[in-house]
NUKOLDO-417065 format. One line per 8 residues: number of its first residue (from 0); their letters; for each residue x, y, z of N, C-alpha, C. Coordinates in Angstrom, 2 decimals, always signed. Layout:
BEGIN
NUM> A> X Y Z X Y Z X Y Z  ...
% end
This chain:
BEGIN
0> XXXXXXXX> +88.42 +181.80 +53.40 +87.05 +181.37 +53.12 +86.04 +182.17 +53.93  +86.61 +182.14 +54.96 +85.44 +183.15 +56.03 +85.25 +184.81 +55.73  +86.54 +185.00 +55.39 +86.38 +186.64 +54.90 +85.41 +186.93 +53.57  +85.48 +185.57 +52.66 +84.69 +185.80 +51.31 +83.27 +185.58 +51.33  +83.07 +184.72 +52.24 +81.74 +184.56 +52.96 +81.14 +185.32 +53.34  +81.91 +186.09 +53.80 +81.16 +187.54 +54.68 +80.85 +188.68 +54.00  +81.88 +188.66 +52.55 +81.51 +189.83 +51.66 +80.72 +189.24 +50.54  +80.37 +187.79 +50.63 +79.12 +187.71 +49.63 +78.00 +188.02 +50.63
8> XXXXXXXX> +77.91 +187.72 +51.77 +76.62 +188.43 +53.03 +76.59 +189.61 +52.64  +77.50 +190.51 +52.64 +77.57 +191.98 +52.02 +76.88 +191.93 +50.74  +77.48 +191.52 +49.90 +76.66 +191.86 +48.62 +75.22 +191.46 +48.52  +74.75 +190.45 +49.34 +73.28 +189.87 +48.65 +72.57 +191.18 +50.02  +72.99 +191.17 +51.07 +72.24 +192.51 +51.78 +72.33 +193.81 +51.19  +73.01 +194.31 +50.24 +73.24 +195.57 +49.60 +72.64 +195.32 +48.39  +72.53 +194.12 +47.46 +71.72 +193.97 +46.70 +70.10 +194.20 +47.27  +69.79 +193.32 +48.79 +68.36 +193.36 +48.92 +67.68 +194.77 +49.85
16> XXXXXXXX> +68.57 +195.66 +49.87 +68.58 +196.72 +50.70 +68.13 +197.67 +49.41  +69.40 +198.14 +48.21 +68.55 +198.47 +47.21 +67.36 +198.25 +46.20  +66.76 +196.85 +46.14 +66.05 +196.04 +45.88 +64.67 +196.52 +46.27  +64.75 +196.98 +47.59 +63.71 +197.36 +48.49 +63.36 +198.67 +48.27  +63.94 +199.36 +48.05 +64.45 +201.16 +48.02 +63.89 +200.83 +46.46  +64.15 +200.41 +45.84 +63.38 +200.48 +44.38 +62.06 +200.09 +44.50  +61.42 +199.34 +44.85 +60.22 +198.61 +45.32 +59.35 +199.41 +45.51  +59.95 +199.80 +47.13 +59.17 +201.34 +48.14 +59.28 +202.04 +47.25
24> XXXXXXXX> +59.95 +202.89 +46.37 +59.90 +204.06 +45.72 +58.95 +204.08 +44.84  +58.65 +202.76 +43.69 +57.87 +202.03 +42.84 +56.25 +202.58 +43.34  +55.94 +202.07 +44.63 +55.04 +201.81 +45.28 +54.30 +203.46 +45.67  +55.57 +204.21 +46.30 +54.85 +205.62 +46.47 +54.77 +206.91 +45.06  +55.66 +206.36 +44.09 +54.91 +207.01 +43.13 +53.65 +206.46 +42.35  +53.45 +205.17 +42.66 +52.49 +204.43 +41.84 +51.34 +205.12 +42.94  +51.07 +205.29 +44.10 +50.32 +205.96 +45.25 +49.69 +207.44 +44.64  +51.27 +208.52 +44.23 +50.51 +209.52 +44.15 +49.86 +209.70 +42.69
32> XXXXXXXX> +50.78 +208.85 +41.39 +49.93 +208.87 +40.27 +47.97 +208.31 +40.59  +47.77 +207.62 +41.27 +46.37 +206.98 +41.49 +46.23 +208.01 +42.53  +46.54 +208.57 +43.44 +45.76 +209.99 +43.67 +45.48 +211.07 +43.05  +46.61 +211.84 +42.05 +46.07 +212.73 +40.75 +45.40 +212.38 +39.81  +45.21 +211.21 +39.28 +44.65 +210.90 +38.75 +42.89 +209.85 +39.28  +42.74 +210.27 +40.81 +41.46 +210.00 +41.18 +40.96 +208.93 +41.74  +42.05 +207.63 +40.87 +41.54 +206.73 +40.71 +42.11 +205.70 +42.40  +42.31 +206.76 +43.41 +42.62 +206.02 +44.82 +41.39 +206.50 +45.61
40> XXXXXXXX> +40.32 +207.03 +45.03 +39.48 +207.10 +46.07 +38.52 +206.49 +46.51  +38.18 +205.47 +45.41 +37.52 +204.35 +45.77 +37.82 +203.67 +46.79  +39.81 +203.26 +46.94 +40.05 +202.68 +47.73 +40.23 +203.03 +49.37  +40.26 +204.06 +49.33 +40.21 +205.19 +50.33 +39.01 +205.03 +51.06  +37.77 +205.14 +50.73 +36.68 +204.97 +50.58 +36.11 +204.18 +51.62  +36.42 +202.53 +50.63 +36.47 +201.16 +51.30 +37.30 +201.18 +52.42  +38.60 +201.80 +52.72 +39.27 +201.52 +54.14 +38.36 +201.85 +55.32  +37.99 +203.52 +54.38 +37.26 +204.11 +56.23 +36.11 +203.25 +56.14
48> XXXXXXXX> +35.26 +203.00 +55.01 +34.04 +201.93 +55.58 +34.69 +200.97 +56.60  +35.71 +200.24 +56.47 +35.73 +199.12 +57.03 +36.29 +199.92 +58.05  +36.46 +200.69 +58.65 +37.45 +201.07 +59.75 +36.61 +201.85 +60.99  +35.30 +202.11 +59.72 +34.20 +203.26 +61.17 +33.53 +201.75 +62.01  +33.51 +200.55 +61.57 +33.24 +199.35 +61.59 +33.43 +198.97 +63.17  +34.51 +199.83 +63.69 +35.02 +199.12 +64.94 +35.27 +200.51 +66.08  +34.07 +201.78 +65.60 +34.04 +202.80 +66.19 +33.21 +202.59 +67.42  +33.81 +203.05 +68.82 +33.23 +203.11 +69.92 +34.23 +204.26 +70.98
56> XXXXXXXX> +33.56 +204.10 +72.18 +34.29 +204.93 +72.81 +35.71 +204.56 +73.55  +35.80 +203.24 +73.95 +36.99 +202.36 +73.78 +38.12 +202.73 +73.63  +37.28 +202.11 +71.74 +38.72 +202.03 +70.80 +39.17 +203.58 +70.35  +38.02 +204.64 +70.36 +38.51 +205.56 +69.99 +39.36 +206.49 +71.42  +39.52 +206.18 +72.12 +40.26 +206.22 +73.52 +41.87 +205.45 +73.29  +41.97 +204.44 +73.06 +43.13 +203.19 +73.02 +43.80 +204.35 +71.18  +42.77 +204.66 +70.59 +43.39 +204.98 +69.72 +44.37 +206.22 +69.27  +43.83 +207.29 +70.40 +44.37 +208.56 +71.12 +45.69 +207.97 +71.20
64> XXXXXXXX> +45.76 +207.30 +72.40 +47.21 +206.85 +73.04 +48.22 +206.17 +71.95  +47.43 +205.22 +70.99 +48.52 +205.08 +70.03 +48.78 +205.80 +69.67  +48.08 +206.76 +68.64 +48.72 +207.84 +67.70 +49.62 +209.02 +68.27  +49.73 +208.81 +69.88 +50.61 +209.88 +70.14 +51.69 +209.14 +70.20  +52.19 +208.19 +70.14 +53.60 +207.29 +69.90 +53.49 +207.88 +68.51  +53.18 +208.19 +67.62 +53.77 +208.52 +66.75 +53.85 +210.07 +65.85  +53.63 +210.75 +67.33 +54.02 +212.46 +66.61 +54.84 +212.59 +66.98  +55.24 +214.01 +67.04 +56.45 +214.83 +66.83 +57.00 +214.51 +68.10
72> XXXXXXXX> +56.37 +215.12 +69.29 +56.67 +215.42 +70.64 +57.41 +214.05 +70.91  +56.22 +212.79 +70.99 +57.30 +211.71 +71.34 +58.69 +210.91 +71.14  +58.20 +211.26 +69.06 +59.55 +210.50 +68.61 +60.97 +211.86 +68.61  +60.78 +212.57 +68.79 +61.72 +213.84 +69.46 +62.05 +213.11 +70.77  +61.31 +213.15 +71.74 +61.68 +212.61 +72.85 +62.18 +211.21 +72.82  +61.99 +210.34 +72.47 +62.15 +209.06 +72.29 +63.46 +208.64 +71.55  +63.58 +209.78 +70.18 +65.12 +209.89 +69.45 +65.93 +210.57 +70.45  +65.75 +211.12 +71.54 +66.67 +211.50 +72.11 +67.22 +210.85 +73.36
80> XXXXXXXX> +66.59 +209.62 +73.71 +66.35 +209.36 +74.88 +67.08 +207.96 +74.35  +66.97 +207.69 +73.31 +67.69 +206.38 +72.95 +69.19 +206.54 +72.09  +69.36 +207.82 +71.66 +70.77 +208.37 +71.20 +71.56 +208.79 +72.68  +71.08 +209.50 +73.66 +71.86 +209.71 +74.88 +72.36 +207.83 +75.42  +71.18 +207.23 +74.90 +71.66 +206.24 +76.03 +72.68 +205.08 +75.19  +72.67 +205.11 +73.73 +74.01 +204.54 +72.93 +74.91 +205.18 +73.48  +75.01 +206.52 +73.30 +76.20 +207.29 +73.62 +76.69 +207.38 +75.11  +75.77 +206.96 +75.99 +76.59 +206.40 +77.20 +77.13 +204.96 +77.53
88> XXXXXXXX> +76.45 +204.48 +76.86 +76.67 +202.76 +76.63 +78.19 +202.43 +75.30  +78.56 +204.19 +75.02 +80.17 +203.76 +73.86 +79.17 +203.37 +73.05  +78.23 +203.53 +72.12 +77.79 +202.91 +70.72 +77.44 +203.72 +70.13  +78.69 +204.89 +69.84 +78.68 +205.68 +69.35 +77.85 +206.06 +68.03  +78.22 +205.05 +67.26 +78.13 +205.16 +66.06 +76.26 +205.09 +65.59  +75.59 +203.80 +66.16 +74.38 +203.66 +66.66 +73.36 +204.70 +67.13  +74.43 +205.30 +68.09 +73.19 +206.62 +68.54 +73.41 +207.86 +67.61  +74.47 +208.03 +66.83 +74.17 +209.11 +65.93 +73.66 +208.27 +64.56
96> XXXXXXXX> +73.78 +207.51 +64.41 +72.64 +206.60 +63.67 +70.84 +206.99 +63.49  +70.78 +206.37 +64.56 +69.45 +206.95 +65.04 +68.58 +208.45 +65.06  +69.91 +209.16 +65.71 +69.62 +210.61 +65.65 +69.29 +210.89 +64.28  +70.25 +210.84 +63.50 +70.41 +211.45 +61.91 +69.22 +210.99 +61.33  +69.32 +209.70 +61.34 +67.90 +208.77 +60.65 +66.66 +209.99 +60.51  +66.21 +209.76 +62.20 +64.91 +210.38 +62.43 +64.81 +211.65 +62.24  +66.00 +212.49 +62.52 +65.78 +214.18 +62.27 +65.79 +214.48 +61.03  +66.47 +214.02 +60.07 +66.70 +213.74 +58.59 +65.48 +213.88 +57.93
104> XXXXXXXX> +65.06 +212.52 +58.44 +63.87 +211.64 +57.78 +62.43 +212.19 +58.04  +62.63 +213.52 +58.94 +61.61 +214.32 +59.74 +61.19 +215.43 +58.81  +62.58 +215.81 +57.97 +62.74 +216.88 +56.94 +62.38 +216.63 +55.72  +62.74 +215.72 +55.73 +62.37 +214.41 +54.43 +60.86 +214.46 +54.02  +59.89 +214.02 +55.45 +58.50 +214.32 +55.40 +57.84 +215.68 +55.08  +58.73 +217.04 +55.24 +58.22 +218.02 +55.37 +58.00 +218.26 +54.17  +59.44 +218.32 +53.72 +59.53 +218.61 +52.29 +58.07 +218.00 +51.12  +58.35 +216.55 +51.91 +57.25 +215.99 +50.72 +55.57 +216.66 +50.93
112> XXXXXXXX> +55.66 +216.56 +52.16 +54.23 +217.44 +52.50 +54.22 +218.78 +51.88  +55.00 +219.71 +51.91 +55.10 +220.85 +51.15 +55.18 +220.80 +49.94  +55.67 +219.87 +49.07 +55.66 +219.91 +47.83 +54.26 +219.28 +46.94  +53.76 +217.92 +47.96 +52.13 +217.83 +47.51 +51.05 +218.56 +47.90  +51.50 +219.09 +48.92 +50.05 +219.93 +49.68 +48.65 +219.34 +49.74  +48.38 +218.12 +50.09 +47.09 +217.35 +49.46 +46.42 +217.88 +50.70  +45.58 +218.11 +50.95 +44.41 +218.85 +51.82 +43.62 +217.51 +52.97  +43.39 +217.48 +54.19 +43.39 +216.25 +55.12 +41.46 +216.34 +54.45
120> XXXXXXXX> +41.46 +214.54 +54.87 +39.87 +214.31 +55.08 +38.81 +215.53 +55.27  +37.72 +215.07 +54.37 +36.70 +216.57 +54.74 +35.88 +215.70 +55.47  +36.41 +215.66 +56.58 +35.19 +214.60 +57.52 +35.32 +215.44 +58.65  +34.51 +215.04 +60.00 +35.06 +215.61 +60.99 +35.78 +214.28 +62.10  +36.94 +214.93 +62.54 +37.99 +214.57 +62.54 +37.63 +214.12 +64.18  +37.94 +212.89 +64.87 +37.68 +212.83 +66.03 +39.21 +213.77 +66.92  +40.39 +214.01 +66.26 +41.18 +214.96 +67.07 +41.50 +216.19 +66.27  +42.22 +217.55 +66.80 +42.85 +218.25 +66.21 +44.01 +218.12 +65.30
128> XXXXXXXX> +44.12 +218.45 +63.96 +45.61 +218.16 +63.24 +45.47 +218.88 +61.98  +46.61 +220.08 +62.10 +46.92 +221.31 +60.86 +47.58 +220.64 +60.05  +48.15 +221.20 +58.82 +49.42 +220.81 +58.00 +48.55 +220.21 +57.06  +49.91 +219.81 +55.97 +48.79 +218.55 +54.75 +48.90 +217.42 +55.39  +48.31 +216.58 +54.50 +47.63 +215.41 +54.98 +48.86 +214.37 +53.72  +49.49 +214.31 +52.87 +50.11 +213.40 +52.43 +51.72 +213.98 +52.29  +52.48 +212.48 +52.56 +52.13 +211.21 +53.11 +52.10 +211.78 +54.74  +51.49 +210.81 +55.41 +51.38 +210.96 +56.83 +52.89 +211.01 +57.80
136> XXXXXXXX> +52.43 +211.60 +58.35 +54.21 +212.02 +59.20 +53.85 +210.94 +60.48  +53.22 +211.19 +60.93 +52.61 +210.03 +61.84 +53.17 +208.58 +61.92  +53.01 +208.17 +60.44 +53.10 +206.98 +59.73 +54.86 +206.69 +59.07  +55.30 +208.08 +58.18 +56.67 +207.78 +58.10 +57.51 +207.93 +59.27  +57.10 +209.18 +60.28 +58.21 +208.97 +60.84 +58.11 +207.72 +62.26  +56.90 +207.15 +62.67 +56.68 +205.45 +63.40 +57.82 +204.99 +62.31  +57.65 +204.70 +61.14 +58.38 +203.60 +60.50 +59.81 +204.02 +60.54  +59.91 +205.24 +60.11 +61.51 +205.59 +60.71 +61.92 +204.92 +61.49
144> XXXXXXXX> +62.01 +205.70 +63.08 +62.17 +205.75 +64.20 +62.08 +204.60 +64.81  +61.14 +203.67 +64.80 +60.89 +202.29 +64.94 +61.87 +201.30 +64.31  +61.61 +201.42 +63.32 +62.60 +200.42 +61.74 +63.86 +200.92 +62.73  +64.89 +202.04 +62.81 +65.57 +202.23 +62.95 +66.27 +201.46 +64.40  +65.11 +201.76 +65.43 +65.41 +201.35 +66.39 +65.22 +199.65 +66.75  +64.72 +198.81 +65.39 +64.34 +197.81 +65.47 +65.99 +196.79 +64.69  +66.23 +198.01 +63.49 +67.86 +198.00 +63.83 +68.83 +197.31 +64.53  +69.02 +198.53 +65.35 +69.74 +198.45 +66.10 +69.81 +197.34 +67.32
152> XXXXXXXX> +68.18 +197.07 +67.54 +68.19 +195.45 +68.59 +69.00 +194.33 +67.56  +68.89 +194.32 +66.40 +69.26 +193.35 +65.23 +71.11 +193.34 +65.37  +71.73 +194.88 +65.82 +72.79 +195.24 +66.08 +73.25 +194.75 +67.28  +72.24 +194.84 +68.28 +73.11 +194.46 +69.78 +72.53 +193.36 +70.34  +71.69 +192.16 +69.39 +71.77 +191.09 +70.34 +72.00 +189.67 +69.50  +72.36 +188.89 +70.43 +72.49 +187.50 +69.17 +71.58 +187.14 +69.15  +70.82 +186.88 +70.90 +69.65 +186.16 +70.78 +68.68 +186.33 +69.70  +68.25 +185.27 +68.63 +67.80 +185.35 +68.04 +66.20 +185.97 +67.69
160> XXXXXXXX> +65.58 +184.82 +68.71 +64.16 +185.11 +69.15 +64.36 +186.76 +69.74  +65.20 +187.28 +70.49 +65.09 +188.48 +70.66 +65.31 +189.64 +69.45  +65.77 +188.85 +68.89 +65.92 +190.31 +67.76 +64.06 +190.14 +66.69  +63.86 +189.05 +66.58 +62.63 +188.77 +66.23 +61.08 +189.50 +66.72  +61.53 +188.94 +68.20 +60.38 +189.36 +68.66 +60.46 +190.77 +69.06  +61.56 +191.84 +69.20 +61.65 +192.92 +69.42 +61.57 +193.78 +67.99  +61.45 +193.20 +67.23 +61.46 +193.56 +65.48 +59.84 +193.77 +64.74  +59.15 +192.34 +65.68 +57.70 +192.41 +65.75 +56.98 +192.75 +66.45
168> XXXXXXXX> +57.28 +193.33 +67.83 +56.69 +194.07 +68.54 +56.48 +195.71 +67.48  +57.93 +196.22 +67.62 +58.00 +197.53 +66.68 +57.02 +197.48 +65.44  +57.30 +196.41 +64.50 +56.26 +196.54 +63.45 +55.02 +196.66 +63.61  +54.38 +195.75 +64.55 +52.86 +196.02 +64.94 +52.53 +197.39 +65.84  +53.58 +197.85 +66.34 +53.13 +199.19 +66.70 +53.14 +199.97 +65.73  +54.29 +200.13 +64.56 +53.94 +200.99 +63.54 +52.39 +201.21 +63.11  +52.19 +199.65 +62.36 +50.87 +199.40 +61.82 +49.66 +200.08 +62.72  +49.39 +199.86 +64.08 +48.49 +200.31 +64.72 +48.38 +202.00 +64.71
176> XXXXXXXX> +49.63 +202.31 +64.91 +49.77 +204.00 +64.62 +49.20 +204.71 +63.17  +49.83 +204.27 +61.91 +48.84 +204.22 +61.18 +47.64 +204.02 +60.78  +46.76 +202.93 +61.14 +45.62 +202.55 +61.82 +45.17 +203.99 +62.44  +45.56 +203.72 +63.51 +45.21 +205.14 +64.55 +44.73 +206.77 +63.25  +45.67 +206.41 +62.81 +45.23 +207.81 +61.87 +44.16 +207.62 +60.81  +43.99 +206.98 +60.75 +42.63 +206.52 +59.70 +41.57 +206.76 +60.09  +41.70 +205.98 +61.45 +40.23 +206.18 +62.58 +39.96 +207.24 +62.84  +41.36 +208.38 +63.15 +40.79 +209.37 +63.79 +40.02 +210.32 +63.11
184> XXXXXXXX> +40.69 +209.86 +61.60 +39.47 +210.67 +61.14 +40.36 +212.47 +60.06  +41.92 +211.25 +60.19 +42.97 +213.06 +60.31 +43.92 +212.60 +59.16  +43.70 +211.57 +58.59 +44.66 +211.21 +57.28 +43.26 +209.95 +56.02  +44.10 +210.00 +55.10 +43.42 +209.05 +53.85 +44.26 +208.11 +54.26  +43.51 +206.54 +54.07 +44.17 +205.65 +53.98 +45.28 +205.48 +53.06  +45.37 +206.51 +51.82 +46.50 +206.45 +50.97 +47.68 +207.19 +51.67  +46.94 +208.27 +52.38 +48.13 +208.72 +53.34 +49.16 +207.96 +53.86  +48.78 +207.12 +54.20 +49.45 +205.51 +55.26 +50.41 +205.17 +54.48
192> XXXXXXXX> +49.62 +204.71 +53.63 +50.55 +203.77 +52.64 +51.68 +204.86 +52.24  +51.45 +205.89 +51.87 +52.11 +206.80 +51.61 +53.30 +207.40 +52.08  +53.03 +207.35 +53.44 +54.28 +207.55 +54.59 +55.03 +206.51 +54.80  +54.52 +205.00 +54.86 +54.89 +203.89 +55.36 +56.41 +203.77 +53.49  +55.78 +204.01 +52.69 +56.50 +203.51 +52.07 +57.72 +204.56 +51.76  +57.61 +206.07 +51.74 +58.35 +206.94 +51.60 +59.52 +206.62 +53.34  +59.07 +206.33 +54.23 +59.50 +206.06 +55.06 +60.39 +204.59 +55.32  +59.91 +203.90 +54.33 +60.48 +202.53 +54.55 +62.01 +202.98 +53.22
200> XXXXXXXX> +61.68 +204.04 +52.46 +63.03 +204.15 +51.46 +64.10 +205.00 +51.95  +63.44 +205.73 +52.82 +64.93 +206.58 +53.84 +65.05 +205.43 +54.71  +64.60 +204.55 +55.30 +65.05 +203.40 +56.27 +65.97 +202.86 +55.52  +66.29 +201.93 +54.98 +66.41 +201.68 +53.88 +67.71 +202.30 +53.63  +67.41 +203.22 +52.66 +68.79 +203.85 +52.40 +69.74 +204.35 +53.72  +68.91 +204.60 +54.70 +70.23 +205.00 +55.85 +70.72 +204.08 +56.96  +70.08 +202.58 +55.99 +70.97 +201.39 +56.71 +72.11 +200.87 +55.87  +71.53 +201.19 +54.25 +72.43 +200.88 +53.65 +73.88 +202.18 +53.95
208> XXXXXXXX> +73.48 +203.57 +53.95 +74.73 +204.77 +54.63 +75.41 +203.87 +55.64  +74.85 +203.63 +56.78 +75.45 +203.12 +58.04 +76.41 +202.11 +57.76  +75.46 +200.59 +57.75 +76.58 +199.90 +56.94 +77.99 +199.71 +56.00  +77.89 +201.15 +55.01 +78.82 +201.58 +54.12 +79.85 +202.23 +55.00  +79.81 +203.25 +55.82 +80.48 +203.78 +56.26 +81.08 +203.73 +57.50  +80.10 +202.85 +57.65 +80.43 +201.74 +59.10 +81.21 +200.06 +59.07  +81.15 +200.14 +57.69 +82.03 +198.41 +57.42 +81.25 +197.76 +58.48  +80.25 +197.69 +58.90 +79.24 +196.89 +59.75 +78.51 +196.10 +58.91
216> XXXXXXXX> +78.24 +194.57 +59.94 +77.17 +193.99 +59.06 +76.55 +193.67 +60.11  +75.36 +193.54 +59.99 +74.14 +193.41 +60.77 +73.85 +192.00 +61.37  +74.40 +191.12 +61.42 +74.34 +189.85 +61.94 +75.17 +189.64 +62.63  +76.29 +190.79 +63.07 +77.54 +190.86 +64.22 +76.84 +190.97 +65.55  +77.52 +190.30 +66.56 +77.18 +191.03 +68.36 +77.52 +192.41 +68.75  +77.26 +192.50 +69.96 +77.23 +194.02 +70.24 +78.55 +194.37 +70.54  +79.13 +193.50 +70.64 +80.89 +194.18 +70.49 +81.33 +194.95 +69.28  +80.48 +194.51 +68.31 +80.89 +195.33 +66.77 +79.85 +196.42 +66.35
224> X> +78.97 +196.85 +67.51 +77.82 +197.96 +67.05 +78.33 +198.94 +67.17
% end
């Protein structure tokens, strides 16, 4: 009874894992059709109105420091700093988890940036930032790297409230990082959405990889990560 139990847990998480991956995918082509076709700039529009709303010297300070949690330099550093330390802690499998995820999912962004080439805000920009502007790398790879590593707390603890509140900490930092790029003045609010969701379908799919090839299920203790 307990073994069949556990592989209907399997199936309704592999059902709601692809479920999601259809959804997100749904969502970022429905994104770039309403950008070729124009009809996202209204909404675009309305974000930065509401967003120059809360411009000062402050927030545009606090907002610096977020958005560098989510470039290159850090989540490089940060994917590496949390794969060394599975792999000294024996969780093997976890820290090349992680690794693959984010370096993958890094290429993943490029590609898509190279293949839309959408041109950044013609505003002036409160920081420096080359490259295209959709979807935001900023934004997919926070949700990567984060999601991933939000994971893996889901992997190594029972405590409940801890996997919760370490799940919602990560999410609201994503969100703010995105945020961050709006303000600064260096992505479209469709950008966001754009990354967040192209980013939430490699999450996604490389929990469903892990899981598969890991005979892992995600509601085990850290003896089974």
């Amino acid at each position: 009874m307990r073994e069949r139990e556990i592989d209907w847990k399997q199936t309704i998480l592999f059902i709601i894992g692809v479920g999601l991956i259809i959804l997100l995918a749904a969502g970022f082509i429905e994104i770039v059709e309403e950008w070729k076709e124009r009809e996202i700039e209204a909404f675009d529009s309305t974000v930065y109105s509401e967003v120059n709303t809360i411009t000062s010297p402050g927030v545009t300070e606090f907002m610096k420091k977020i958005t560098f949690l989510g470039g290159v330099q850090w989540i490089t550093v940060l994917t590496g700093i949390a794969s060394i330390l599975f792999f000294v802690f024996k969780k093997y499998s976890l820290g090349l988890y992680v690794l693959l995820t984010v370096a993958l999912g890094g290429g993943f962004n490029w590609l898509l940036k190279e293949y839309f080439k959408r041109q950044r805000p013609d505003i002036e920009a409160l920081v420096e930032q080359g490259g295209y502007s959709f979807p935001s790398g900023h934004s997919m790879g926070s949700f990567i790297l984060y999601g991933a590593l939000a994971f893996a707390v889901f992997r190594l603890y029972d405590h409940r409230w801890s996997k919760f509140i370490g799940a919602a900490a990560l999410l609201l930092l994503v969100l703010l990082i995105g945020l961050s790029r709006i303000y600064l003045g260096v992505h479209y609010p469709s950008d966001i959405l754009g990354g967040f969701s192209a980013g939430g379908v490699w999450l996604a799919f490389s929990i469903l990889v892990y899981t598969f090839i890991k005979g892992a299920r995600p509601w085990r203790k850290i003896s089974r990560a």
